[in-house]
Gaussian input, Z-matrix of N, CA and C with variables (Angstrom, degrees):
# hf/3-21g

backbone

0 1
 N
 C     1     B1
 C     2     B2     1     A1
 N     3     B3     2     A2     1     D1
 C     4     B4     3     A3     2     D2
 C     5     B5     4     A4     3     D3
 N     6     B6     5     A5     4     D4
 C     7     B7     6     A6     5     D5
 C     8     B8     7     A7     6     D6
 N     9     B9     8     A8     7     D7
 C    10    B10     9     A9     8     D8
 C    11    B11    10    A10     9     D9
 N    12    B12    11    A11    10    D10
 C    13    B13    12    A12    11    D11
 C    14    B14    13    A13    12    D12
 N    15    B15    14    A14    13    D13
 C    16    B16    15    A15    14    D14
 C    17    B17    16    A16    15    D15
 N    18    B18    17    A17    16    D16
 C    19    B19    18    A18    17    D17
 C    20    B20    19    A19    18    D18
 N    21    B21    20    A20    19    D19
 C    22    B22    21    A21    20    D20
 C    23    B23    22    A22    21    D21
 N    24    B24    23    A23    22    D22
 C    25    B25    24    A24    23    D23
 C    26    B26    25    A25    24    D24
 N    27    B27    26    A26    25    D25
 C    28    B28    27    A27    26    D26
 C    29    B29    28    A28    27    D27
 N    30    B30    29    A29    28    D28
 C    31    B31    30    A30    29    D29
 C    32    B32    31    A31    30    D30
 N    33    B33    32    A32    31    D31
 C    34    B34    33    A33    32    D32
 C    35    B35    34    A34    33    D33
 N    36    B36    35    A35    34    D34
 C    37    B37    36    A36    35    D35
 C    38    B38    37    A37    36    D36
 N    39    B39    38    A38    37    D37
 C    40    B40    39    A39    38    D38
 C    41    B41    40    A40    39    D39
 N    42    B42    41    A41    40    D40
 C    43    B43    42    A42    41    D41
 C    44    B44    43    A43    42    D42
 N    45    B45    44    A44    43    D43
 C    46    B46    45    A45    44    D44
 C    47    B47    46    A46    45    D45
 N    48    B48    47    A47    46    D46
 C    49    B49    48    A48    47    D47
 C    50    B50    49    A49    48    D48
 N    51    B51    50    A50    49    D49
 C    52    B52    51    A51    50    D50
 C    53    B53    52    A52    51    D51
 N    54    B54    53    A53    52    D52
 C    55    B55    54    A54    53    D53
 C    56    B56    55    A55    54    D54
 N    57    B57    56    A56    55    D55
 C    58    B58    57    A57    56    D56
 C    59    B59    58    A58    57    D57
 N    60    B60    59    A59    58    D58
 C    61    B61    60    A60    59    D59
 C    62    B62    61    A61    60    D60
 N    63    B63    62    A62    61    D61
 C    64    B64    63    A63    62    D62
 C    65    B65    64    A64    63    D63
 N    66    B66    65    A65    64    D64
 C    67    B67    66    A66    65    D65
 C    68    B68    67    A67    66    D66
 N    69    B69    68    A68    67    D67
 C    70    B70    69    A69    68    D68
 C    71    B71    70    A70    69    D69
 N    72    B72    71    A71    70    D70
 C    73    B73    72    A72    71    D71
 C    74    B74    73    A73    72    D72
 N    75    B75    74    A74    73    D73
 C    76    B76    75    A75    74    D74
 C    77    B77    76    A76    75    D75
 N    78    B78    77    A77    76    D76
 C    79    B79    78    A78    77    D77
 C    80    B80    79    A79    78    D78
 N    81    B81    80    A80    79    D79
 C    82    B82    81    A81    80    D80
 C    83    B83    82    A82    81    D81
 N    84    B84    83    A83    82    D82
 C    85    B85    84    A84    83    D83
 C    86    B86    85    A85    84    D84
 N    87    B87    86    A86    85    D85
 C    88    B88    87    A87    86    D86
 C    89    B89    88    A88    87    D87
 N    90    B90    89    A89    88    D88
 C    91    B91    90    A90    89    D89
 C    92    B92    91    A91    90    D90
 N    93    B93    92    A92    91    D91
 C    94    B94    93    A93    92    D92
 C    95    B95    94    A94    93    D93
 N    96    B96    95    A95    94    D94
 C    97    B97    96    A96    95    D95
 C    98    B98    97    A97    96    D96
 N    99    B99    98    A98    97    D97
 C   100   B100    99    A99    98    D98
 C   101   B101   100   A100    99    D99
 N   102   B102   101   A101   100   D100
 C   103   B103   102   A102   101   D101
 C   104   B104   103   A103   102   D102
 N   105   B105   104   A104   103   D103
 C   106   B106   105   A105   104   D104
 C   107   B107   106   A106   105   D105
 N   108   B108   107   A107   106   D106
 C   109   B109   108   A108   107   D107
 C   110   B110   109   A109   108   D108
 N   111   B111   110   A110   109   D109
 C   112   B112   111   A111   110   D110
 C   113   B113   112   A112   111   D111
 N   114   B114   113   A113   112   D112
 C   115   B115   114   A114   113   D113
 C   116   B116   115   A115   114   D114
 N   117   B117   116   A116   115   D115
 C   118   B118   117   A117   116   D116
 C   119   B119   118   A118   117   D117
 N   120   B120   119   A119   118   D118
 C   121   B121   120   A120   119   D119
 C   122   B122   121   A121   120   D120
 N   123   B123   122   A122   121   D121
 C   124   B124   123   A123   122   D122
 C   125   B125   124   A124   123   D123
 N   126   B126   125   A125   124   D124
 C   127   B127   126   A126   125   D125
 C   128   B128   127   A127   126   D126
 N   129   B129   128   A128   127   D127
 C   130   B130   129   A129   128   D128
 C   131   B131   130   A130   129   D129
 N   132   B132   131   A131   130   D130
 C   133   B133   132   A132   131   D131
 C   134   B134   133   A133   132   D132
 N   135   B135   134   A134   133   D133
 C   136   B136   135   A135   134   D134
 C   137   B137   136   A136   135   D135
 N   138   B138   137   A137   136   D136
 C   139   B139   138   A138   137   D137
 C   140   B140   139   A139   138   D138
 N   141   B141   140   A140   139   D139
 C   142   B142   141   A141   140   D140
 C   143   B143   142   A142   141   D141
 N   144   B144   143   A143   142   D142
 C   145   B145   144   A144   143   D143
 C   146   B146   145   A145   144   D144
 N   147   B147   146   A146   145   D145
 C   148   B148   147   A147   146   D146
 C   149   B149   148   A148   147   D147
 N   150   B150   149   A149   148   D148
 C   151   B151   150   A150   149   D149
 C   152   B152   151   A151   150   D150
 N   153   B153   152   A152   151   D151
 C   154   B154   153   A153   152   D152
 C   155   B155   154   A154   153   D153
 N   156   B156   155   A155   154   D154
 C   157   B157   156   A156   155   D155
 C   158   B158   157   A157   156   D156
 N   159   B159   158   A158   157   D157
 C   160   B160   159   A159   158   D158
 C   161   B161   160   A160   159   D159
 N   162   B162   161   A161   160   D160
 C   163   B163   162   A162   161   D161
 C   164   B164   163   A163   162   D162
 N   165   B165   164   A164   163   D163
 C   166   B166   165   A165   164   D164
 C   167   B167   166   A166   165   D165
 N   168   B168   167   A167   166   D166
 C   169   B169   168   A168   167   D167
 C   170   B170   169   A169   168   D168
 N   171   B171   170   A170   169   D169
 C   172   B172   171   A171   170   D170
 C   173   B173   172   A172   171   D171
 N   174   B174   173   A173   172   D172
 C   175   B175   174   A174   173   D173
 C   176   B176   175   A175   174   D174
 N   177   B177   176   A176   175   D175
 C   178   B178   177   A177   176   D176
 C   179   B179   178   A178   177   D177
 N   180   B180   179   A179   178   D178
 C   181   B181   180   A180   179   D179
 C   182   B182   181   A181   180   D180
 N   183   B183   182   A182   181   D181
 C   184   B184   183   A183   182   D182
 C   185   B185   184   A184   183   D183
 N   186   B186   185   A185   184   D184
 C   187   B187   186   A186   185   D185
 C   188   B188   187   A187   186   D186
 N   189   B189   188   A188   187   D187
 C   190   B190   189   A189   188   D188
 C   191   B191   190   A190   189   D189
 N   192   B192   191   A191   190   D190
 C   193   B193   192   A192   191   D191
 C   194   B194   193   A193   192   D192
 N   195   B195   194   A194   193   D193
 C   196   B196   195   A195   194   D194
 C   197   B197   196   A196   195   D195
 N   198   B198   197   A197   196   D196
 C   199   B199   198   A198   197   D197
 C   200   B200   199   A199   198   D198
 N   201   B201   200   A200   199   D199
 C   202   B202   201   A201   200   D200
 C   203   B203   202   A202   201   D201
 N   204   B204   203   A203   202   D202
 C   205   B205   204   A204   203   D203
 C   206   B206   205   A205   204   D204
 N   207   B207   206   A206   205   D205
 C   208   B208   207   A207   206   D206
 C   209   B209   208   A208   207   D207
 N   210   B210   209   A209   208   D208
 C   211   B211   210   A210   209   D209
 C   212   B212   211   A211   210   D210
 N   213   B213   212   A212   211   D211
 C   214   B214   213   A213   212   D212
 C   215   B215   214   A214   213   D213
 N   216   B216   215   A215   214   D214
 C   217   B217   216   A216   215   D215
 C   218   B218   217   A217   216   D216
 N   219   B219   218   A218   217   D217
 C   220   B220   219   A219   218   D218
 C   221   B221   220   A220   219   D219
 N   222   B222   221   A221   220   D220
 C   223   B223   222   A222   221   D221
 C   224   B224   223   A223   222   D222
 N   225   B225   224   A224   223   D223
 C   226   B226   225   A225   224   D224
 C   227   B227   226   A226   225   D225
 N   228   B228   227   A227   226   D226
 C   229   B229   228   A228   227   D227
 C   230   B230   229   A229   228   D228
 N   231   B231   230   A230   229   D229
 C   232   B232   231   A231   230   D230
 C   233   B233   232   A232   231   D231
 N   234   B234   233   A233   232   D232
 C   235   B235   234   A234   233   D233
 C   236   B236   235   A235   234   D234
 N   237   B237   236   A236   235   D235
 C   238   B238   237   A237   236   D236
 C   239   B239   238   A238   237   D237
 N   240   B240   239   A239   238   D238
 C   241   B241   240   A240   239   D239
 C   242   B242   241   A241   240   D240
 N   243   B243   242   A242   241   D241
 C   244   B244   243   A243   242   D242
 C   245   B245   244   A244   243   D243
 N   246   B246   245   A245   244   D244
 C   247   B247   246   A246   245   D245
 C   248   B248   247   A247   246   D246
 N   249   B249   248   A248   247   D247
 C   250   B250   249   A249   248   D248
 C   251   B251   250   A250   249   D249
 N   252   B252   251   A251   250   D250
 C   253   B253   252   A252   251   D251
 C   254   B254   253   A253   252   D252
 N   255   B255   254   A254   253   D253
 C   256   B256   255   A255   254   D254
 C   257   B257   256   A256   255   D255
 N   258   B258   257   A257   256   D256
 C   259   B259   258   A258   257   D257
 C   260   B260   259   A259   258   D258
 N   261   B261   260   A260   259   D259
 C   262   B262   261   A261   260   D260
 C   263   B263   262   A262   261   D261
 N   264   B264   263   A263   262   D262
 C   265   B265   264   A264   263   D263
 C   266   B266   265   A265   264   D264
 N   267   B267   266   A266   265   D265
 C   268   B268   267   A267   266   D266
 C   269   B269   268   A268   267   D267
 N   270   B270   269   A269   268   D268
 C   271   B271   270   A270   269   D269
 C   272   B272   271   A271   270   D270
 N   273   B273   272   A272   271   D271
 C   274   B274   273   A273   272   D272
 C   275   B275   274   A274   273   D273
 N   276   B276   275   A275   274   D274
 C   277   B277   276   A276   275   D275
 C   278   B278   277   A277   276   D276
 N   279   B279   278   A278   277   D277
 C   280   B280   279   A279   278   D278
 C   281   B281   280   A280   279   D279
 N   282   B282   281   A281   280   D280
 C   283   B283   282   A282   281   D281
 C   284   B284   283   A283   282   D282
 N   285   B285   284   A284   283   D283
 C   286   B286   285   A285   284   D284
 C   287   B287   286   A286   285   D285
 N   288   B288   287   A287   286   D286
 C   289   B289   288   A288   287   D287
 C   290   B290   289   A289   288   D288
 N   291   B291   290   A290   289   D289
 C   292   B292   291   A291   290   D290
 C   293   B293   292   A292   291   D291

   B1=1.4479
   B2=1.5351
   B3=1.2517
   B4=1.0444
   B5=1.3093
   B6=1.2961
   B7=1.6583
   B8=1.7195
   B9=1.4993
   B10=1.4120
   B11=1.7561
   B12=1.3062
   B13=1.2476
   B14=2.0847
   B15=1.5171
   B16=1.7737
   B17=1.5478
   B18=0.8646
   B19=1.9050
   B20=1.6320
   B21=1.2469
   B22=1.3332
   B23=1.8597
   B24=1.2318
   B25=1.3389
   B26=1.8721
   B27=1.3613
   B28=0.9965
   B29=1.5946
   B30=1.6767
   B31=1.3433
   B32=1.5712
   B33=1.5441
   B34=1.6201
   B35=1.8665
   B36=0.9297
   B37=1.8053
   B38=1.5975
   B39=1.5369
   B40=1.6271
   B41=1.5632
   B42=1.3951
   B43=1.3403
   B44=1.5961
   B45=2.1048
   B46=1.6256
   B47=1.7705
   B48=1.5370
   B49=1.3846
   B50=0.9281
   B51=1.6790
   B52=1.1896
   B53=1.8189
   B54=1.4280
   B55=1.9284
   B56=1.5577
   B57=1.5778
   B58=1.0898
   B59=2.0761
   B60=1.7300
   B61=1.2089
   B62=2.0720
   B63=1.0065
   B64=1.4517
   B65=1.1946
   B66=1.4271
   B67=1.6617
   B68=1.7203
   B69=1.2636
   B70=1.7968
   B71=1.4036
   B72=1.4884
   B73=1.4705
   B74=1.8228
   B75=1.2589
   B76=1.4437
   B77=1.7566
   B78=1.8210
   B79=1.0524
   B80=1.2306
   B81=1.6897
   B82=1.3807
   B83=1.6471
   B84=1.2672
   B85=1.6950
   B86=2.0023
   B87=1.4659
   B88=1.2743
   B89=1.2931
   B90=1.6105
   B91=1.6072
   B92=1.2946
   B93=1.8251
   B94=1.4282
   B95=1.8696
   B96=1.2928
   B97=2.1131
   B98=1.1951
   B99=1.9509
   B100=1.3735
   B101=1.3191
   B102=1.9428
   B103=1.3020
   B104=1.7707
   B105=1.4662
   B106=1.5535
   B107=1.4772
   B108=1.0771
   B109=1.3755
   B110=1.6000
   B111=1.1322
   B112=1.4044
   B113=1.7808
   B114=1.7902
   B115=1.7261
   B116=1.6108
   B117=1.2529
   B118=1.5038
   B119=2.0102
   B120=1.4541
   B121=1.1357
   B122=1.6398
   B123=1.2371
   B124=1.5126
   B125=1.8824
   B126=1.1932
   B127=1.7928
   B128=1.3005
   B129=2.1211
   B130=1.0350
   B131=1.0061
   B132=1.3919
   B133=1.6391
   B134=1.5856
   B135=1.3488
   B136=1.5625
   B137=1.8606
   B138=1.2605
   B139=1.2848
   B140=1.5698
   B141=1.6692
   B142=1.2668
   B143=1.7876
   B144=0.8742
   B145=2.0918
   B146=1.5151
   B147=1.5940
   B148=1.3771
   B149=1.8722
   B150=1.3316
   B151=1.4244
   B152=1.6424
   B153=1.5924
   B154=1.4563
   B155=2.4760
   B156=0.9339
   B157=1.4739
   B158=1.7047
   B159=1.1821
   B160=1.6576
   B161=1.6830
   B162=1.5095
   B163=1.3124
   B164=1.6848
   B165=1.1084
   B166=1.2745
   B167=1.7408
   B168=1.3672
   B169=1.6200
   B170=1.3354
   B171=1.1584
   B172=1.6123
   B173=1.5137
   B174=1.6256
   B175=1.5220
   B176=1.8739
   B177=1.2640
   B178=1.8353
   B179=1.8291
   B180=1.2838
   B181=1.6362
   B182=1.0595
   B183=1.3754
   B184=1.5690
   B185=2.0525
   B186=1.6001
   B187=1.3339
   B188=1.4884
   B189=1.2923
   B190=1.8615
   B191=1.8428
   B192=1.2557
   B193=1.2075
   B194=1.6459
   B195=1.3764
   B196=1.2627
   B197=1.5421
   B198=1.6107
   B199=1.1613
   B200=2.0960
   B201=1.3688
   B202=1.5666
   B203=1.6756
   B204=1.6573
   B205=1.7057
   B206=1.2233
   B207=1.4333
   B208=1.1085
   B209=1.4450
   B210=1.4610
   B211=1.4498
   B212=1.5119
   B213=1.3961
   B214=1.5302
   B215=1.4123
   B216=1.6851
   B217=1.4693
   B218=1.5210
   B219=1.3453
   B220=1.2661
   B221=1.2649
   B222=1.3286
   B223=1.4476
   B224=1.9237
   B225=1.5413
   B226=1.1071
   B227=1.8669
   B228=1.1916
   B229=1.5803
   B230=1.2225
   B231=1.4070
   B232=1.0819
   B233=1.2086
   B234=1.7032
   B235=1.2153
   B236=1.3656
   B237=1.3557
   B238=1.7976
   B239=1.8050
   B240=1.3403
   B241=0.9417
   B242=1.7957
   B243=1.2508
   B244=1.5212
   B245=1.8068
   B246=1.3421
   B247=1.0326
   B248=1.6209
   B249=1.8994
   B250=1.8134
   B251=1.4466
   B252=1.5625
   B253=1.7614
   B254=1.2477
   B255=1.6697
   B256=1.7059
   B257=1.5123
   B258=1.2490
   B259=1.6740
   B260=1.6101
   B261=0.8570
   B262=1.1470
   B263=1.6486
   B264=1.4403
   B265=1.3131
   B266=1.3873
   B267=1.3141
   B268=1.3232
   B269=1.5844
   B270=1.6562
   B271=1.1299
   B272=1.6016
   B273=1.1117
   B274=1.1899
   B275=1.6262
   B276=1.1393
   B277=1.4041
   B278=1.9161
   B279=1.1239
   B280=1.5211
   B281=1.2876
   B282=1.5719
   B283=1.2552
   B284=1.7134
   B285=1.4697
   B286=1.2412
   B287=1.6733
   B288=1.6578
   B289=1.0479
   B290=1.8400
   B291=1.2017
   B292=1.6998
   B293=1.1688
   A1=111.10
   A2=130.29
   A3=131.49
   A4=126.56
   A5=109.12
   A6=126.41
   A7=121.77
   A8=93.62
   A9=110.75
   A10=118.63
   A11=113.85
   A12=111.37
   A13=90.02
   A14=98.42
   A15=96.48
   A16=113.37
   A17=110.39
   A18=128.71
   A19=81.52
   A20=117.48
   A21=122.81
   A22=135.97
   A23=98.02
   A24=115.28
   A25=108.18
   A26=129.00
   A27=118.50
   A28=156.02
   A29=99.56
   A30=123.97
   A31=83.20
   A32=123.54
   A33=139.23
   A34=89.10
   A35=88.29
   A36=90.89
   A37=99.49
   A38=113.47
   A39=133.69
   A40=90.01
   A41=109.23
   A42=129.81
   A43=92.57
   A44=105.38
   A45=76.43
   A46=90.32
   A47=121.95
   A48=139.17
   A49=127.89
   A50=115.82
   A51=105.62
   A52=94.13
   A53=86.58
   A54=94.07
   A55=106.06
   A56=132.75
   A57=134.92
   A58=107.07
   A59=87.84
   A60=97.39
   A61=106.27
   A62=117.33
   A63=131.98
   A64=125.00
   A65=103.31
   A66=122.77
   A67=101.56
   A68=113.93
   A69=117.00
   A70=101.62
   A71=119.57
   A72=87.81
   A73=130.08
   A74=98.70
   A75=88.67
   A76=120.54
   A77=117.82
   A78=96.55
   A79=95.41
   A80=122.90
   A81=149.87
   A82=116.24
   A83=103.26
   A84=131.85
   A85=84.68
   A86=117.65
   A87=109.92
   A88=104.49
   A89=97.08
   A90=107.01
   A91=132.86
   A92=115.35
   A93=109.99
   A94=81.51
   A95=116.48
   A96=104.75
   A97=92.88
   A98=145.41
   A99=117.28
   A100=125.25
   A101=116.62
   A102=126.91
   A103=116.29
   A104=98.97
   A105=117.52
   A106=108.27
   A107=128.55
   A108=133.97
   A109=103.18
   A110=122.15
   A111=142.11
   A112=96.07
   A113=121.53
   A114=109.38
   A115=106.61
   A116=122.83
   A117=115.84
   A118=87.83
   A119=142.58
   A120=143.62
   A121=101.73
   A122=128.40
   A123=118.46
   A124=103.76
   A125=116.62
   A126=106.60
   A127=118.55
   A128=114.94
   A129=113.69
   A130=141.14
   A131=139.12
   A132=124.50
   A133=125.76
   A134=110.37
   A135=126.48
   A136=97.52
   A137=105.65
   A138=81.95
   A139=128.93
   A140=94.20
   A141=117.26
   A142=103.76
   A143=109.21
   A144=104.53
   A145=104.63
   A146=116.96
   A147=112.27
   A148=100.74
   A149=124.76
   A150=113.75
   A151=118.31
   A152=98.73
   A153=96.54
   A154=95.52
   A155=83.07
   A156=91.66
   A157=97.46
   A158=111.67
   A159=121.64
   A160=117.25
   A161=118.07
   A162=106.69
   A163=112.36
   A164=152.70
   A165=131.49
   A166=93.42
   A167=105.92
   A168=128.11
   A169=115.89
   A170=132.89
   A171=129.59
   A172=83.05
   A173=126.06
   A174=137.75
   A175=95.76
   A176=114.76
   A177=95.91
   A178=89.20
   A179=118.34
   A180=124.88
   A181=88.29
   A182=125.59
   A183=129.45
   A184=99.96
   A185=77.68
   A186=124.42
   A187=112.93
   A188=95.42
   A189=123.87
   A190=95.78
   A191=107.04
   A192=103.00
   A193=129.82
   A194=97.30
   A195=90.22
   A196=127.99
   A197=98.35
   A198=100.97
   A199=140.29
   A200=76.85
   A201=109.19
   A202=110.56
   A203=110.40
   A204=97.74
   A205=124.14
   A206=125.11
   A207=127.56
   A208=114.93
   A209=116.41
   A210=111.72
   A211=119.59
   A212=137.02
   A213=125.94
   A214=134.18
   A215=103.01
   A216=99.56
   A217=119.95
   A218=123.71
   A219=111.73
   A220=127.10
   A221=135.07
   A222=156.50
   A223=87.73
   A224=95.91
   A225=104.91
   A226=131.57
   A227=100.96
   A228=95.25
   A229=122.75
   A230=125.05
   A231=116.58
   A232=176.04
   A233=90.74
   A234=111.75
   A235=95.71
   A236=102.02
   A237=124.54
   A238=95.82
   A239=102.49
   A240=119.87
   A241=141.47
   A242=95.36
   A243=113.06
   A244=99.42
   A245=125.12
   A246=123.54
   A247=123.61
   A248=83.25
   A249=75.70
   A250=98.59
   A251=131.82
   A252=97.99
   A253=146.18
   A254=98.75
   A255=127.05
   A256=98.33
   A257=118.45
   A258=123.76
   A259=86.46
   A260=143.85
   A261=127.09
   A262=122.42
   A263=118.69
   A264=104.54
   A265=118.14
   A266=128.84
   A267=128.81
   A268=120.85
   A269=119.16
   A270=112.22
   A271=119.61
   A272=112.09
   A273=114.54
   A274=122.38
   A275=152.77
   A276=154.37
   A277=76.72
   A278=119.37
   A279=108.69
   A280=92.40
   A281=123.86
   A282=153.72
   A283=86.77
   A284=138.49
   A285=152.63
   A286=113.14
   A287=102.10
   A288=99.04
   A289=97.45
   A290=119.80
   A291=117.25
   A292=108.87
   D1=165.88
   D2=175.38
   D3=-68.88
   D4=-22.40
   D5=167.70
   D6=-41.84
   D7=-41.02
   D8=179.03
   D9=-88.07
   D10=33.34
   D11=-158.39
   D12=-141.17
   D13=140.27
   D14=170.50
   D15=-132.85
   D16=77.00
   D17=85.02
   D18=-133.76
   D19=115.92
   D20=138.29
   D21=-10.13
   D22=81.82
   D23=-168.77
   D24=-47.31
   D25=131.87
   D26=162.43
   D27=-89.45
   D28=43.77
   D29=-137.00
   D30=-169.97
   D31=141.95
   D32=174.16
   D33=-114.67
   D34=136.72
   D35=170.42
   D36=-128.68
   D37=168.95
   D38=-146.86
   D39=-155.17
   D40=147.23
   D41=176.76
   D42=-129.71
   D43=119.83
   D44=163.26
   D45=-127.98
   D46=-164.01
   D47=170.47
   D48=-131.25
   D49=130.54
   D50=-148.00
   D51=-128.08
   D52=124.49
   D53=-155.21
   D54=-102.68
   D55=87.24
   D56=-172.32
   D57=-48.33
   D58=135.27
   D59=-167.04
   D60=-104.30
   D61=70.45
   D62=167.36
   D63=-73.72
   D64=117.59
   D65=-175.61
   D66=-38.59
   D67=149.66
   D68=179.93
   D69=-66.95
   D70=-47.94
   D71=177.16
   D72=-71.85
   D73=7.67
   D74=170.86
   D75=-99.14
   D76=131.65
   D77=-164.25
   D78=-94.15
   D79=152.43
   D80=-164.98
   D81=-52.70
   D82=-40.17
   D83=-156.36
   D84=-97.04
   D85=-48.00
   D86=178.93
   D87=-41.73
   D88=-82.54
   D89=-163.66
   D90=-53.00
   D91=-14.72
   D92=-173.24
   D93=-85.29
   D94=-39.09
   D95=-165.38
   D96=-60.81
   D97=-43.81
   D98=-171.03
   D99=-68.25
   D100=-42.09
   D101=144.69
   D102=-6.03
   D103=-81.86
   D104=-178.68
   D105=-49.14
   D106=-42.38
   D107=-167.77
   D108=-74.34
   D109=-58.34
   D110=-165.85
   D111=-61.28
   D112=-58.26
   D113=177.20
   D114=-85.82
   D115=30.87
   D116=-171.89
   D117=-91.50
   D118=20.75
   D119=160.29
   D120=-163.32
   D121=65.82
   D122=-157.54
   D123=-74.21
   D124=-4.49
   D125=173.55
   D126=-87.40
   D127=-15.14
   D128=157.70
   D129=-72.26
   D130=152.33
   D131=149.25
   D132=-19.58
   D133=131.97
   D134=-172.40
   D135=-75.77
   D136=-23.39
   D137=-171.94
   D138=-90.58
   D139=-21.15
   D140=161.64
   D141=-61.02
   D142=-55.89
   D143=-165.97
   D144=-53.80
   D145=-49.83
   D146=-164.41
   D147=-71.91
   D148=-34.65
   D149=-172.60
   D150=-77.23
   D151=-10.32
   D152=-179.03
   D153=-96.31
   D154=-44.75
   D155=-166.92
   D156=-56.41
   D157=-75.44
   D158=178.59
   D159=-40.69
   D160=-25.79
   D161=-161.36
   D162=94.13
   D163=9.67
   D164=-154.52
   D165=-143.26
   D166=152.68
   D167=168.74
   D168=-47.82
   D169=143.09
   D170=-149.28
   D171=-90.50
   D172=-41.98
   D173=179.95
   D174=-47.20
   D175=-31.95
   D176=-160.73
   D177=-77.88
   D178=-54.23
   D179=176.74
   D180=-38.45
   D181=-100.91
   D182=174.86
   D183=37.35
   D184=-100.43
   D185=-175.26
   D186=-26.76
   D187=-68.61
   D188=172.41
   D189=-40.24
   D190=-58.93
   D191=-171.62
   D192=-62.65
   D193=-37.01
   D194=176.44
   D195=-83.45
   D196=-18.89
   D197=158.26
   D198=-35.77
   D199=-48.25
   D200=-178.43
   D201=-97.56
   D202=13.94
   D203=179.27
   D204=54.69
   D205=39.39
   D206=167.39
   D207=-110.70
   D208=125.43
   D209=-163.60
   D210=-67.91
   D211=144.35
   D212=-170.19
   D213=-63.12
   D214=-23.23
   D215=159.97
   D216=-91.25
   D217=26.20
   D218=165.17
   D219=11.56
   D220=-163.95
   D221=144.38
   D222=-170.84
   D223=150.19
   D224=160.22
   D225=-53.30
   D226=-46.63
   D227=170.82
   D228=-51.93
   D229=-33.17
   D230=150.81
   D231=-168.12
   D232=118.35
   D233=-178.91
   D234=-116.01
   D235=170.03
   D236=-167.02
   D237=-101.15
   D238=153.49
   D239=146.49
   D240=-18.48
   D241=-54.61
   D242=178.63
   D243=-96.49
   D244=-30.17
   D245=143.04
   D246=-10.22
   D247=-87.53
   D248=-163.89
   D249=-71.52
   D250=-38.54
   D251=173.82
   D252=-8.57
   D253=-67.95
   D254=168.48
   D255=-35.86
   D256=-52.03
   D257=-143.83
   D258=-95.92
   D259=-59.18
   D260=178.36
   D261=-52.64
   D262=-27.97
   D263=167.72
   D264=-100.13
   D265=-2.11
   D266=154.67
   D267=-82.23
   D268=10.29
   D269=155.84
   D270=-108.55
   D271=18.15
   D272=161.10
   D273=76.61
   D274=-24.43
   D275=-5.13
   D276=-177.06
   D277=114.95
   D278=-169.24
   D279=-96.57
   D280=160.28
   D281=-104.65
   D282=-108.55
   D283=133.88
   D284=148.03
   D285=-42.41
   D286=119.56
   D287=-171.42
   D288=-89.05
   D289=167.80
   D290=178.51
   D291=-101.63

């Protein structure tokens, strides 16, 4: 609180956390690397970023995508939320070793 402050700040400030809420089958580490991969050039094509960034055949994105109705020139902005979920667990993305 501001009470605890000398010169007495005129403004209370708040810390909050903001705890992403991902379906169980999606794994955590997947979806933030396809996320990451996908705005790692966000004016380009999504499909180009994830096949060069991820490792994978532009045909498997491709694929992934149409599966899920996502149009081929994408851009990352936009896609939704539940979007990239889908896309992250329909690319399969095997497990981070430590």
């Amino acid at each position: 609180p501001a009470e605890a402050f000398w010169p007495r700040p005129k403004v209370d400030s708040a810390i909050i956390k903001i705890i992403p809420n991902l379906p169980a089958r999606t794994g955590k580490a997947a979806f933030f690397k396809v996320v990451k991969a996908g705005f790692s050039q966000p004016r380009k094509q999504l499909a180009s970023n994830l096949a060069k960034k991820l490792e994978l055949t532009k045909e498997k994105i491709l694929s992934a995508f149409k599966k899920l109705g996502i149009p081929e020139l994408s851009r990352a902005e936009n896609l939704s939320i539940e979007q990239w979920v889908s896309l992250s667990i329909s690319l399969h993305l095997p497990a981070q070793r430590k």
